[in-house]
N, CA and C of each residue as an Amber inpcrd file, in Angstrom:
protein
   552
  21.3690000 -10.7220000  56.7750000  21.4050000 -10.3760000  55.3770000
  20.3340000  -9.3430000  55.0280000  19.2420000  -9.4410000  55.5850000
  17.6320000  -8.7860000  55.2930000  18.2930000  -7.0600000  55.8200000
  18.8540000  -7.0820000  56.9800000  19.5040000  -5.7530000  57.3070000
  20.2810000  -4.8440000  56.3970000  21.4550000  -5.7800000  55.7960000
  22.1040000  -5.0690000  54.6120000  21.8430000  -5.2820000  53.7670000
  20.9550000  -5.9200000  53.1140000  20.0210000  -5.4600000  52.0120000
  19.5910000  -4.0920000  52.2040000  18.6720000  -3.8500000  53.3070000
  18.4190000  -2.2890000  53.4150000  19.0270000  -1.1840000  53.2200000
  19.6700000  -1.7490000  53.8550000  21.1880000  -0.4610000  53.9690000
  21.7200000  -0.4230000  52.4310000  21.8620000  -1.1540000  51.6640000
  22.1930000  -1.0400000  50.6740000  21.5630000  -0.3710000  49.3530000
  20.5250000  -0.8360000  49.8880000  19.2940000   0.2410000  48.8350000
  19.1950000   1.4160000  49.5420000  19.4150000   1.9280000  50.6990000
  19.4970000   3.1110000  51.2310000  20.3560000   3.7190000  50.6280000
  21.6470000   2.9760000  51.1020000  22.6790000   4.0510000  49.8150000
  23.0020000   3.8890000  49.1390000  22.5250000   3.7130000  47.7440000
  21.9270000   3.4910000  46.5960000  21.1390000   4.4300000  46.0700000
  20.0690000   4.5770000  46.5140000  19.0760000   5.9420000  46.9470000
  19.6850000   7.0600000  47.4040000  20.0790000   7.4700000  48.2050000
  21.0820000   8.5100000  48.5680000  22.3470000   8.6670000  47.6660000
  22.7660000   8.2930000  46.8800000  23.6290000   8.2020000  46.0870000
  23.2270000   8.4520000  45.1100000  21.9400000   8.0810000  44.4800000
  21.4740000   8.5920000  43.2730000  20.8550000   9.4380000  43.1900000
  20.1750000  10.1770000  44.4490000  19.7220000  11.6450000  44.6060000
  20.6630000  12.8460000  44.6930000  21.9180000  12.0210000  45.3060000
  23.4400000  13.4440000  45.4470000  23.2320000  13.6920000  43.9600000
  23.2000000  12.5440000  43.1890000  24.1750000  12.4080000  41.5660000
  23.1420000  13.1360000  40.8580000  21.9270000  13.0910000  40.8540000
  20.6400000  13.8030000  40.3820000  20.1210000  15.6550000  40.5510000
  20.9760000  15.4560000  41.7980000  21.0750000  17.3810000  42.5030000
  21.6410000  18.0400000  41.4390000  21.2130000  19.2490000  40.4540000
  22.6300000  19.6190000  40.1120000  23.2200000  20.7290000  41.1300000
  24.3320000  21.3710000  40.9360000  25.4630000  22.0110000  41.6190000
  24.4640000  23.5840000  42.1880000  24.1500000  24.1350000  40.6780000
  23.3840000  25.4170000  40.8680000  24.1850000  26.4440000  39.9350000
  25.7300000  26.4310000  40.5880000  26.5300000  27.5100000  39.7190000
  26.0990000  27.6050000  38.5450000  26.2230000  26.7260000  37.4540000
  26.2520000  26.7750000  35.9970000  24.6280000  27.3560000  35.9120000
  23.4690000  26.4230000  36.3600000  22.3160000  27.3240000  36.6220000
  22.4770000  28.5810000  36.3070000  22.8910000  29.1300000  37.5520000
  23.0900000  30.6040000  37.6260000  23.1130000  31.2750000  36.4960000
  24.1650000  30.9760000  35.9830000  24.8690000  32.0920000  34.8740000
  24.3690000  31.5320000  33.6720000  23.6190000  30.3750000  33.3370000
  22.7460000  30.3970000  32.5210000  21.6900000  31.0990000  32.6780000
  20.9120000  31.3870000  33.4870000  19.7730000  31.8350000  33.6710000
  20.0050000  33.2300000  33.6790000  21.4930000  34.2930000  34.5520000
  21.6540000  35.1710000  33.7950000  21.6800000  36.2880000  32.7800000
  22.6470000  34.9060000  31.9930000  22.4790000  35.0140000  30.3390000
  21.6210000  35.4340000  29.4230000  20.4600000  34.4690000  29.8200000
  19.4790000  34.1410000  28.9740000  18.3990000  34.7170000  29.3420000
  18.2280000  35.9670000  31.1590000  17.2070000  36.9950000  31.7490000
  17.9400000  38.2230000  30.1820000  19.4950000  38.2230000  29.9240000
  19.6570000  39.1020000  28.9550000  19.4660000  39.4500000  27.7710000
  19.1700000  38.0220000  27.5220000  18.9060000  37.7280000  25.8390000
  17.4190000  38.0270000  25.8680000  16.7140000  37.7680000  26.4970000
  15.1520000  37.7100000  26.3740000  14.7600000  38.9490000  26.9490000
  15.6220000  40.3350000  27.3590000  15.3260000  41.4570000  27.6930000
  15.5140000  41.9970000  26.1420000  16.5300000  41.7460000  25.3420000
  16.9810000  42.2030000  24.2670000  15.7330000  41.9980000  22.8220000
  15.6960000  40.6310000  23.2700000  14.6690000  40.0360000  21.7110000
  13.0510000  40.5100000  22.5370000  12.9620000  40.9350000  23.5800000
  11.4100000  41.7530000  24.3820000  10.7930000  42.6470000  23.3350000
  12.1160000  43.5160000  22.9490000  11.8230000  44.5080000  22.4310000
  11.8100000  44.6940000  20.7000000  12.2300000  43.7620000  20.0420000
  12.4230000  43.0580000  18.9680000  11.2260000  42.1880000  18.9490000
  10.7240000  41.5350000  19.8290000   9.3650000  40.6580000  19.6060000
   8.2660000  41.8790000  19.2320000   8.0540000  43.3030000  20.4180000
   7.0460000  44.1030000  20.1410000   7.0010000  44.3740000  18.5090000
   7.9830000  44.8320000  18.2740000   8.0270000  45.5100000  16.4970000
   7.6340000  44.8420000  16.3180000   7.9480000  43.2790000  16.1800000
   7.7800000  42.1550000  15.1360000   6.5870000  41.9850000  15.3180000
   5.7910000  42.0800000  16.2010000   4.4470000  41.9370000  16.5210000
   3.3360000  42.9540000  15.7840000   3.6650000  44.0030000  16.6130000
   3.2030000  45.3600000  15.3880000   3.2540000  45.0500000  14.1120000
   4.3850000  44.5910000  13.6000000   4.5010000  44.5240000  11.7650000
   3.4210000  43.7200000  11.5380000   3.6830000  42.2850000  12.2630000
   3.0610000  41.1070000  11.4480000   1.2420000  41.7920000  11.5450000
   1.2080000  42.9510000  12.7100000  -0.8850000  42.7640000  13.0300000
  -0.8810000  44.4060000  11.7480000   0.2700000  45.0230000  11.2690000
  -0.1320000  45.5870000  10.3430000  -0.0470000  45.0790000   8.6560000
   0.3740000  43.9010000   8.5620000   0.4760000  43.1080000   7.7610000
  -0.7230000  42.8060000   7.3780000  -1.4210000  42.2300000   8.7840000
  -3.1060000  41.0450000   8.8340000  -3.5210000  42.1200000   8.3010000
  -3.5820000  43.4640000   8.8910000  -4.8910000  44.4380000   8.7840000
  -4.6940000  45.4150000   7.4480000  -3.8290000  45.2710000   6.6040000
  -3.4380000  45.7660000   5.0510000  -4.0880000  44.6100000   4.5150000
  -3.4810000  43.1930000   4.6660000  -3.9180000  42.0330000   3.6600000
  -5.9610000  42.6140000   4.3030000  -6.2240000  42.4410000   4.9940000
  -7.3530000  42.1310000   5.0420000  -8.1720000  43.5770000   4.4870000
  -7.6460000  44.6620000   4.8010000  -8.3460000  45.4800000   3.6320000
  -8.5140000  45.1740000   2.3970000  -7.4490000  44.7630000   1.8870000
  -7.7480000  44.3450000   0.5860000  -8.6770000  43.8390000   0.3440000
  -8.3880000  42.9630000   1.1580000  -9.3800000  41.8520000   0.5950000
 -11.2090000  41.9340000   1.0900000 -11.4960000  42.6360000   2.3590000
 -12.6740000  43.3590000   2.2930000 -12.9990000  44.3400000   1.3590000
 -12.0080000  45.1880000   1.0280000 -12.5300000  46.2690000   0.1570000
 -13.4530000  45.4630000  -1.7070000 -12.9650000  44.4900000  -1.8790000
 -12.9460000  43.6750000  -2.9310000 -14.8170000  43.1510000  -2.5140000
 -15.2550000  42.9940000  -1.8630000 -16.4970000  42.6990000  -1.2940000
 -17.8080000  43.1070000  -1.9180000 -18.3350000  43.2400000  -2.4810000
 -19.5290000  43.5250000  -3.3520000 -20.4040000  44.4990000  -1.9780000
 -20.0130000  45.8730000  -2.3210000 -21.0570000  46.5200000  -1.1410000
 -20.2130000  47.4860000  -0.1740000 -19.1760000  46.5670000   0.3600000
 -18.3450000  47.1080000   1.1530000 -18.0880000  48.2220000   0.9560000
 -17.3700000  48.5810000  -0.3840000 -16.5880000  50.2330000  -0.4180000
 -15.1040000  50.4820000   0.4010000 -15.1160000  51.4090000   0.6170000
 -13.9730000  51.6080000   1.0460000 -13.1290000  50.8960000   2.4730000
 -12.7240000  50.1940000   3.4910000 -12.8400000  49.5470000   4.3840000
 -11.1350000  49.8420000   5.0630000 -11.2000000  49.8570000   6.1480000
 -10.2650000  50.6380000   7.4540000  -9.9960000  49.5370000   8.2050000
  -9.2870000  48.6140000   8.5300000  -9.5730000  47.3880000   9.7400000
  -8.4930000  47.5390000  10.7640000  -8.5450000  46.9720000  12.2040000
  -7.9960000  46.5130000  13.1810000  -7.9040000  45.0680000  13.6350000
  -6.4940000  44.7870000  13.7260000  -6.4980000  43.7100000  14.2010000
  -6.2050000  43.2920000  15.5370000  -6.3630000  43.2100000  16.8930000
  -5.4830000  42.7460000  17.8320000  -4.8450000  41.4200000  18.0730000
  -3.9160000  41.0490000  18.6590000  -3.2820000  39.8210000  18.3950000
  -3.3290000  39.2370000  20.2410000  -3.9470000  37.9920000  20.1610000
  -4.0180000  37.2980000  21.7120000  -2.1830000  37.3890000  22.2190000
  -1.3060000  36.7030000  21.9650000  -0.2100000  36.4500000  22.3210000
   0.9180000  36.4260000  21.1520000   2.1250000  36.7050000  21.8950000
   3.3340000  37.0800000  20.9120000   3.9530000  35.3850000  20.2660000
   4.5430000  35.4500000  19.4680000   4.9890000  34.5500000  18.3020000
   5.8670000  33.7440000  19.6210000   6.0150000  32.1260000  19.1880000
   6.6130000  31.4860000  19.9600000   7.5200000  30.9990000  19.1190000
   8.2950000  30.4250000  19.5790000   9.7230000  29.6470000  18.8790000
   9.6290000  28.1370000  19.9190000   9.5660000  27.3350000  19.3890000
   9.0840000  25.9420000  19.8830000  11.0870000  24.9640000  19.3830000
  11.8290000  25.5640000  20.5000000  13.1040000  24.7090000  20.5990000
  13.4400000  23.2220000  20.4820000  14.1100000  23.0010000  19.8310000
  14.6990000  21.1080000  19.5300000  15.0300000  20.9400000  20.9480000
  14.9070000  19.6700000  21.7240000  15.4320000  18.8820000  22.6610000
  15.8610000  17.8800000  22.4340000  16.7950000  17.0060000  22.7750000
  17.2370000  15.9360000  23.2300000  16.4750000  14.8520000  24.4130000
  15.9420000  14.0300000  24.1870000  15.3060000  13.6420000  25.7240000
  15.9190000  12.1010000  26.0160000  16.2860000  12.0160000  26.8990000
  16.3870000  10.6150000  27.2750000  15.4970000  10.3420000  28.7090000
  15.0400000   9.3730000  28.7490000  14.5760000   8.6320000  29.8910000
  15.0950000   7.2050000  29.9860000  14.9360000   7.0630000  31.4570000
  15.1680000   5.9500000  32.1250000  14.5470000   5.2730000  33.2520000
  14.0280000   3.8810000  33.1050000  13.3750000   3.5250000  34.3150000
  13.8580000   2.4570000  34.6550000  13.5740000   2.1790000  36.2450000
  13.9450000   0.8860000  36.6690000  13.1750000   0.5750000  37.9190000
  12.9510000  -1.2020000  37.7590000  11.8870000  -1.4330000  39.0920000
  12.6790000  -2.4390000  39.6700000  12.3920000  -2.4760000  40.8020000
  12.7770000  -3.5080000  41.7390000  11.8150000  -4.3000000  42.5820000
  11.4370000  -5.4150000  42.4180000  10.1810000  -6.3070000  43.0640000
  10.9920000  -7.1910000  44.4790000  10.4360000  -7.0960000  45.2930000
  11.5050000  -7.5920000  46.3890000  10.0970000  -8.8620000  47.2180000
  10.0820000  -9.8900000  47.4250000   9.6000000 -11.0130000  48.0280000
  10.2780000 -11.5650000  49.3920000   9.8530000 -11.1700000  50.6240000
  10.0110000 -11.8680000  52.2560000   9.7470000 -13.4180000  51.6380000
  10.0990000 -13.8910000  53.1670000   9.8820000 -15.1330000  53.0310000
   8.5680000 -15.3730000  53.6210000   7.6930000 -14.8560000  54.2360000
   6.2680000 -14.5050000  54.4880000   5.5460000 -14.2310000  53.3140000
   6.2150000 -14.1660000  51.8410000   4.8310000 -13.4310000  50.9040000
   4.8890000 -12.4460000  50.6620000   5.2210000 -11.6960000  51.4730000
   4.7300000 -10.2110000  51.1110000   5.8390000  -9.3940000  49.6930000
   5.5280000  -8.7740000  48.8380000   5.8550000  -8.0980000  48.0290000
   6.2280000  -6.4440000  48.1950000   7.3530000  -6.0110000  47.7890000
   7.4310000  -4.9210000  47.5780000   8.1660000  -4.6620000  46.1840000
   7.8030000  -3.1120000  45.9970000   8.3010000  -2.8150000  44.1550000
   8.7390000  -1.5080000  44.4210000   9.8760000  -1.5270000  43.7800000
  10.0410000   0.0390000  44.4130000  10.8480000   0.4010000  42.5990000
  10.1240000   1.7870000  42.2630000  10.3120000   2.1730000  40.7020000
  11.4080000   3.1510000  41.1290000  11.9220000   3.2910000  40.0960000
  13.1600000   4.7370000  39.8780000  13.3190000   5.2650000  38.1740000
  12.4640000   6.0890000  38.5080000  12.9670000   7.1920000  36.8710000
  13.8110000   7.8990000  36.5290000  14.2380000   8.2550000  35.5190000
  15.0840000   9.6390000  35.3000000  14.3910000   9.8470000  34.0980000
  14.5420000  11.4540000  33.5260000  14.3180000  11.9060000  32.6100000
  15.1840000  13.1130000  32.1420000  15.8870000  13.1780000  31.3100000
  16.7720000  14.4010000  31.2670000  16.4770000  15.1470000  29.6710000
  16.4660000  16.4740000  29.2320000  16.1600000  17.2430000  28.4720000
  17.7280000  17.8910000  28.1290000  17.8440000  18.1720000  26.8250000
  18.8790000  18.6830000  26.5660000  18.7120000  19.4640000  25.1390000
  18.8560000  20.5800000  25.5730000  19.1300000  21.7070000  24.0300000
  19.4150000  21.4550000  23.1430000  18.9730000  21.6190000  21.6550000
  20.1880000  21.3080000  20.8350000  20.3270000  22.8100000  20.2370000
  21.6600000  22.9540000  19.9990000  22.1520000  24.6800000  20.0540000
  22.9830000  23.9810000  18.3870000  22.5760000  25.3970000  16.8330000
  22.6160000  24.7580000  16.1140000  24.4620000  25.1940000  15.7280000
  24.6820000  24.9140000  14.5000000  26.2220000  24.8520000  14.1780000
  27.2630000  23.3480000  14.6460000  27.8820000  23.4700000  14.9610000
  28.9760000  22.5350000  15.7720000  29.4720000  23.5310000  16.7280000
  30.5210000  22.4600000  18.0540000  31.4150000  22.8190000  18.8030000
  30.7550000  23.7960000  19.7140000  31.4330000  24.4800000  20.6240000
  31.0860000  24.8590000  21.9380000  30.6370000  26.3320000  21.7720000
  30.9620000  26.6400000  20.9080000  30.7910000  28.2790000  20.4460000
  29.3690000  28.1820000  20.0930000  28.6230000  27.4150000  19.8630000
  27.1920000  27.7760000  19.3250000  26.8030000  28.0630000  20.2460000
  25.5670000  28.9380000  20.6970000  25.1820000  29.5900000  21.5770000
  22.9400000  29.7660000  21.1180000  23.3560000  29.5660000  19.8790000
  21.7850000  30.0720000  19.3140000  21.0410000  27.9090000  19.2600000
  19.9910000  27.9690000  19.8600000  19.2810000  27.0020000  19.9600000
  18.3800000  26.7840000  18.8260000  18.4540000  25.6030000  18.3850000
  17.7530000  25.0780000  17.0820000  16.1810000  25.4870000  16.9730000
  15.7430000  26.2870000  16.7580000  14.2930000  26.5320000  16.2200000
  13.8400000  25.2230000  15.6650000  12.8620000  24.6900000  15.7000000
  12.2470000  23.6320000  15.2230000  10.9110000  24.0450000  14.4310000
  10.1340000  25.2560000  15.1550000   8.9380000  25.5720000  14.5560000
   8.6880000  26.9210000  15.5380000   8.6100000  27.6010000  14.4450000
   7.9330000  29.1050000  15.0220000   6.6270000  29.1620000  14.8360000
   5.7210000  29.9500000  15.7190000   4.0870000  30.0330000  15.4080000
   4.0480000  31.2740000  15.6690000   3.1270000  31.9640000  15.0910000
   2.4240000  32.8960000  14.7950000   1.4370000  33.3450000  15.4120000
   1.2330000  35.0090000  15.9570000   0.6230000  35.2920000  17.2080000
  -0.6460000  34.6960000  16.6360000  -1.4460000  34.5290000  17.5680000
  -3.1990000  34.5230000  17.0850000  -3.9630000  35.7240000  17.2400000
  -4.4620000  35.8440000  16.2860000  -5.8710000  36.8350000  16.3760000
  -6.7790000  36.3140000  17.4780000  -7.1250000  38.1670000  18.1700000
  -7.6280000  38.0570000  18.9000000  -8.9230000  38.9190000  18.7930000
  -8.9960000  39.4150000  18.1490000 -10.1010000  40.5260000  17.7500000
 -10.1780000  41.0410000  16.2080000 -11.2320000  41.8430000  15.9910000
 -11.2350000  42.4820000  14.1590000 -12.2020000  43.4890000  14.4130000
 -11.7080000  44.8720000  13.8400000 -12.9690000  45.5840000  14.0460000
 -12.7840000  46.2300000  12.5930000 -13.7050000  46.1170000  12.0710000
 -13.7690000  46.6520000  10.4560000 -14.8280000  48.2040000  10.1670000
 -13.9130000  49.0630000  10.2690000 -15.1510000  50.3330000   9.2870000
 -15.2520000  50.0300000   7.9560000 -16.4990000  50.0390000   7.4250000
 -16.7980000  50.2440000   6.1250000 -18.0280000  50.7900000   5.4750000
 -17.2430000  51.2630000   4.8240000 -18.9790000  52.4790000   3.9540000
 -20.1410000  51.6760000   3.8480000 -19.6210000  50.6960000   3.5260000
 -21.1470000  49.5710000   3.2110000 -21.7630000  49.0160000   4.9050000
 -21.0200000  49.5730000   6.2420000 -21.0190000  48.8160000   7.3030000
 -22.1940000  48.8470000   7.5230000 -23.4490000  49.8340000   7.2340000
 -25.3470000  49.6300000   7.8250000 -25.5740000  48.2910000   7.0460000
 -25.2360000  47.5400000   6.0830000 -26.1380000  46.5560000   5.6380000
 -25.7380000  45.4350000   5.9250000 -26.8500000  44.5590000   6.6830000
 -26.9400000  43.4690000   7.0390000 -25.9490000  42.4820000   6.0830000
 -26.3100000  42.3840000   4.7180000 -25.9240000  41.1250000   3.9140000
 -24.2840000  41.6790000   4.1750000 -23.7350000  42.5620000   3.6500000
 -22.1000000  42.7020000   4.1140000 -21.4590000  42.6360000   5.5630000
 -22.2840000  43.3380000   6.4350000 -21.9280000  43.0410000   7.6110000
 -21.4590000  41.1060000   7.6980000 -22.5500000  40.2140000   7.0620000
 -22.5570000  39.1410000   7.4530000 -21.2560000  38.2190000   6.6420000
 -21.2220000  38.7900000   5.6720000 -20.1860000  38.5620000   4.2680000
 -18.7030000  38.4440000   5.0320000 -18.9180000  39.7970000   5.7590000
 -17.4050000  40.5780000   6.0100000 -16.9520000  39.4670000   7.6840000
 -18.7360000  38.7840000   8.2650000 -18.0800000  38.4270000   9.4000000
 -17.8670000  36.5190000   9.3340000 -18.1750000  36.3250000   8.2890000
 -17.7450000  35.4530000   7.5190000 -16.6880000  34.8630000   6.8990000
 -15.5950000  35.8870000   6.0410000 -14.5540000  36.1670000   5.7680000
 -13.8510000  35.9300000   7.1900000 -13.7900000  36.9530000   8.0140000
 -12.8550000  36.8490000   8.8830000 -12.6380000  35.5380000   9.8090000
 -13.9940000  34.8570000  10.1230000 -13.9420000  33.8350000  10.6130000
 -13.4520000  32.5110000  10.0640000 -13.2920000  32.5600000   8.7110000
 -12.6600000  31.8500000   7.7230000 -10.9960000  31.8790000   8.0350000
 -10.4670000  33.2260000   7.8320000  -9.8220000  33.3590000   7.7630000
  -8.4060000  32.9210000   9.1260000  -9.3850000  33.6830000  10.4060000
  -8.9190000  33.6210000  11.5620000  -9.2270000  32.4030000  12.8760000
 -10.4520000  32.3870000  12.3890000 -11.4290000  31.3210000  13.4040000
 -11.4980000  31.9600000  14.3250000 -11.9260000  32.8190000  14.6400000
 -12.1390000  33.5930000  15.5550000 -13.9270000  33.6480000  15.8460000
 -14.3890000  33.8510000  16.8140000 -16.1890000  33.6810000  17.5530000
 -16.5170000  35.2890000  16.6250000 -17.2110000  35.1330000  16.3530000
 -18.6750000  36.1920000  16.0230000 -18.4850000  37.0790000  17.1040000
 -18.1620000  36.9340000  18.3320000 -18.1170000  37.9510000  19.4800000
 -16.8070000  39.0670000  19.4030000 -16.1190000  38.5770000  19.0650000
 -14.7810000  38.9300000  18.6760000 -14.5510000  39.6180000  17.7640000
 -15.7110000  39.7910000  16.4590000 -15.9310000  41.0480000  15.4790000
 -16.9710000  41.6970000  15.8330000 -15.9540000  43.2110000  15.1330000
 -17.2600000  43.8530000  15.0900000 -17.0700000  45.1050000  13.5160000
 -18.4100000  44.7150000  12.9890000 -18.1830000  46.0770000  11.7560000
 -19.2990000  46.7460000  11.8700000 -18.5850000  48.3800000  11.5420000
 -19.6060000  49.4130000  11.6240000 -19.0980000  50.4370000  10.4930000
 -20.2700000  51.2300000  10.3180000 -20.5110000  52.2450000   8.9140000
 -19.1880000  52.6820000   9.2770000 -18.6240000  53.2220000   8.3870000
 -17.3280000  54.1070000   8.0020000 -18.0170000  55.4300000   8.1720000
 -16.9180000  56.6870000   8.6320000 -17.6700000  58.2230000   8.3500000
 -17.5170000  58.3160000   7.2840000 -17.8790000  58.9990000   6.7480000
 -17.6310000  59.4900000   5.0620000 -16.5110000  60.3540000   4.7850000
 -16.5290000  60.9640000   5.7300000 -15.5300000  62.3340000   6.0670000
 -14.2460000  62.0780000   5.8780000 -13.9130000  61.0350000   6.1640000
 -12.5630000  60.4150000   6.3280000 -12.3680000  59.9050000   4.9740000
Protein backbone atom coordinates (compact mmCIF):
# COMPACT_ATOMS: atom_id res chain seq x y z
CA UNK A 1 0.00 0.00 0.00
CA UNK A 2 2.99 2.48 1.28
CA UNK A 3 4.29 1.94 -2.56
CA UNK A 4 1.10 3.21 -4.21
CA UNK A 5 0.58 5.73 -2.06
CA UNK A 6 3.76 7.13 -3.64
CA UNK A 7 3.05 6.61 -6.89
CA UNK A 8 0.00 8.26 -6.45
CA UNK A 9 1.16 11.49 -5.16
CA UNK A 10 3.72 11.26 -7.88
CA UNK A 11 1.09 11.51 -10.35
CA UNK A 12 -0.76 13.84 -8.81
CA UNK A 13 2.26 16.11 -8.84
CA UNK A 14 3.03 15.54 -12.35
CA UNK A 15 -0.37 16.13 -13.28
CA UNK A 16 -0.68 19.26 -11.61
CA UNK A 17 2.51 20.70 -12.99
CA UNK A 18 1.36 19.57 -16.89
CA UNK A 19 -2.07 21.51 -15.83
CA UNK A 20 -0.03 24.59 -14.34
CA UNK A 21 2.47 24.86 -17.68
CA UNK A 22 0.76 27.19 -19.85
CA UNK A 23 0.85 26.27 -23.75
CA UNK A 24 3.01 29.55 -24.76
CA UNK A 25 1.03 30.26 -28.11
CA UNK A 26 -1.52 32.67 -26.64
CA UNK A 27 1.64 34.12 -24.63
CA UNK A 28 3.07 34.90 -27.75
CA UNK A 29 0.68 36.99 -29.45
CA UNK A 30 -0.15 38.63 -26.36
CA UNK A 31 3.08 39.80 -25.73
CA UNK A 32 3.24 40.79 -29.42
CA UNK A 33 0.37 42.88 -29.15
CA UNK A 34 1.07 44.61 -26.30
CA UNK A 35 5.46 45.11 -27.49
CA UNK A 36 2.86 47.30 -30.07
CA UNK A 37 0.76 49.10 -27.95
CA UNK A 38 3.52 50.24 -25.62
CA UNK A 39 5.73 51.29 -28.75
CA UNK A 40 2.69 53.51 -29.69
CA UNK A 41 1.66 55.11 -26.09
CA UNK A 42 6.19 55.45 -25.78
CA UNK A 43 5.70 58.23 -27.69
CA UNK A 44 2.47 59.69 -26.32
CA UNK A 45 3.94 59.14 -22.70
CA UNK A 46 7.12 61.61 -23.85
CA UNK A 47 4.63 64.64 -24.79
CA UNK A 48 2.59 63.86 -21.89
CA UNK A 49 5.57 64.10 -19.85
CA UNK A 50 6.95 67.33 -21.35
CA UNK A 51 3.40 68.96 -20.85
CA UNK A 52 2.80 67.89 -17.33
CA UNK A 53 7.03 69.27 -16.32
CA UNK A 54 5.87 72.47 -18.35
CA UNK A 55 2.81 72.72 -16.41
CA UNK A 56 5.03 72.27 -12.78
CA UNK A 57 7.46 74.91 -14.12
CA UNK A 58 4.58 77.76 -15.30
CA UNK A 59 2.53 76.90 -11.96
CA UNK A 60 5.69 77.35 -10.09
CA UNK A 61 6.70 80.64 -11.63
CA UNK A 62 3.87 81.97 -10.57
CA UNK A 63 3.96 81.25 -7.69
CA UNK A 64 7.79 82.20 -7.01
CA UNK A 65 7.41 85.30 -8.82
CA UNK A 66 4.64 86.28 -6.02
CA UNK A 67 7.63 86.00 -3.34
CA UNK A 68 8.55 89.19 -1.58
CA UNK A 69 12.15 89.87 -3.24
CA UNK A 70 12.14 87.42 -5.88
CA UNK A 71 11.19 89.58 -9.00
CA UNK A 72 11.00 88.21 -12.00
CA UNK A 73 11.67 84.18 -11.88
CA UNK A 74 12.45 81.51 -14.96
CA UNK A 75 12.25 77.77 -13.46
CA UNK A 76 13.17 74.14 -14.52
CA UNK A 77 11.79 71.24 -13.63
CA UNK A 78 13.15 67.65 -14.30
CA UNK A 79 10.97 64.73 -13.68
CA UNK A 80 12.66 61.22 -12.00
CA UNK A 81 10.27 58.76 -13.96
CA UNK A 82 7.30 58.68 -16.43
CA UNK A 83 3.54 58.49 -15.11
CA UNK A 84 2.40 54.93 -14.24
CA UNK A 85 -1.03 53.42 -14.67
CA UNK A 86 -1.39 50.90 -11.73
CA UNK A 87 -3.99 48.06 -13.56
CA UNK A 88 -7.12 46.19 -11.72
CA UNK A 89 -6.39 42.38 -11.18
CA UNK A 90 -8.32 39.60 -10.29
CA UNK A 91 -6.32 37.31 -7.85
CA UNK A 92 -7.16 34.06 -6.63
CA UNK A 93 -5.04 31.81 -4.52
CA UNK A 94 -4.98 28.46 -3.37
CA UNK A 95 -3.32 26.26 -0.86
CA UNK A 96 -3.16 22.86 0.25
CA UNK A 97 -1.13 20.66 2.80
CA UNK A 98 -0.77 17.22 3.23
CA UNK A 99 0.70 15.77 6.70
CA UNK A 100 1.54 12.11 6.13
CA UNK A 101 2.52 9.80 9.56
CA UNK A 102 4.71 6.09 9.08
CA UNK A 103 4.05 3.77 11.42
CA UNK A 104 7.58 4.54 13.00
CA UNK A 105 6.56 8.32 13.85
CA UNK A 106 8.01 10.00 11.50
CA UNK A 107 6.07 12.94 9.83
CA UNK A 108 5.98 14.39 6.56
CA UNK A 109 3.98 17.68 5.13
CA UNK A 110 4.13 18.37 1.85
CA UNK A 111 2.34 22.13 0.84
CA UNK A 112 0.95 22.99 -2.72
CA UNK A 113 0.04 26.61 -3.81
CA UNK A 114 -1.41 28.24 -6.66
CA UNK A 115 -1.81 31.76 -7.30
CA UNK A 116 -3.31 33.11 -10.46
CA UNK A 117 -3.66 36.96 -11.60
CA UNK A 118 -6.11 38.03 -14.04
CA UNK A 119 -6.78 41.44 -15.92
CA UNK A 120 -9.72 43.11 -15.68
CA UNK A 121 -10.20 44.74 -19.27
CA UNK A 122 -13.06 47.45 -18.85
CA UNK A 123 -16.63 47.43 -20.86
CA UNK A 124 -18.25 43.87 -21.25
CA UNK A 125 -17.72 40.83 -23.64
CA UNK A 126 -14.65 39.82 -25.55
CA UNK A 127 -14.12 42.92 -27.58
CA UNK A 128 -12.73 44.93 -24.66
CA UNK A 129 -9.25 45.12 -25.15
CA UNK A 130 -8.36 48.42 -22.86
CA UNK A 131 -7.51 47.27 -19.11
CA UNK A 132 -9.16 48.91 -16.13
CA UNK A 133 -6.94 51.76 -14.80
CA UNK A 134 -7.40 51.71 -11.14
CA UNK A 135 -4.95 54.62 -10.30
CA UNK A 136 -2.63 56.65 -12.35
CA UNK A 137 0.46 58.46 -10.63
CA UNK A 138 2.24 61.17 -11.54
CA UNK A 139 5.92 61.48 -12.62
CA UNK A 140 8.01 62.71 -9.56
CA UNK A 141 10.16 65.59 -9.40
CA UNK A 142 13.43 65.16 -9.67
CA UNK A 143 15.22 68.37 -9.66
CA UNK A 144 14.34 72.52 -9.66
CA UNK A 145 16.58 75.03 -10.80
CA UNK A 146 15.15 78.55 -10.35
CA UNK A 147 16.69 82.01 -11.94
CA UNK A 148 15.64 84.92 -10.18
CA UNK A 149 16.48 88.63 -9.99
CA UNK A 150 16.26 88.44 -6.30
CA UNK A 151 18.58 85.00 -6.64
CA UNK A 152 22.03 86.84 -4.55
CA UNK A 153 19.91 87.05 -1.33
CA UNK A 154 20.16 84.65 1.18
CA UNK A 155 16.54 85.20 2.87
CA UNK A 156 14.81 84.37 -0.80
CA UNK A 157 17.14 81.95 -1.86
CA UNK A 158 15.93 80.16 1.46
CA UNK A 159 12.08 81.18 0.99
CA UNK A 160 12.21 79.90 -2.64
CA UNK A 161 14.05 76.52 -1.30
CA UNK A 162 11.44 76.10 1.05
CA UNK A 163 8.51 76.46 -1.19
CA UNK A 164 9.73 73.89 -3.41
CA UNK A 165 10.40 71.41 -0.83
CA UNK A 166 6.90 71.88 0.38
CA UNK A 167 5.68 71.53 -2.57
CA UNK A 168 7.71 68.55 -4.10
CA UNK A 169 9.65 66.96 -1.15
CA UNK A 170 12.40 66.95 -2.80
CA UNK A 171 16.37 67.21 -0.65
CA UNK A 172 17.93 70.72 -0.59
CA UNK A 173 20.53 68.96 -2.93
CA UNK A 174 18.23 68.73 -5.65
CA UNK A 175 17.68 72.69 -5.83
CA UNK A 176 19.37 75.07 -6.96
CA UNK A 177 18.63 79.10 -7.34
CA UNK A 178 20.75 81.62 -8.85
CA UNK A 179 20.64 85.53 -9.81
CA UNK A 180 18.71 85.92 -13.06
CA UNK A 181 20.75 88.09 -15.94
CA UNK A 182 19.05 91.16 -16.25
CA UNK A 183 19.46 91.15 -19.90
CA UNK A 184 16.97 88.68 -20.45
Amino acid sequence: MRKDQLLIFFLVGVLLLVIALPSGTKEKEKDSRHSEIDGEEAVGTQAEEQDYARYLERRLEETLSQLDGAGNVRVMVTLQSSAQKIVEKDTQGERDAITEEDSQGGRRTSENTSHQETTVYEGMGEKSQEPYVSKELTPRVEGVVVLAEGGENALVKRNITEAIQALFGIDTHKIRIMKKNETM
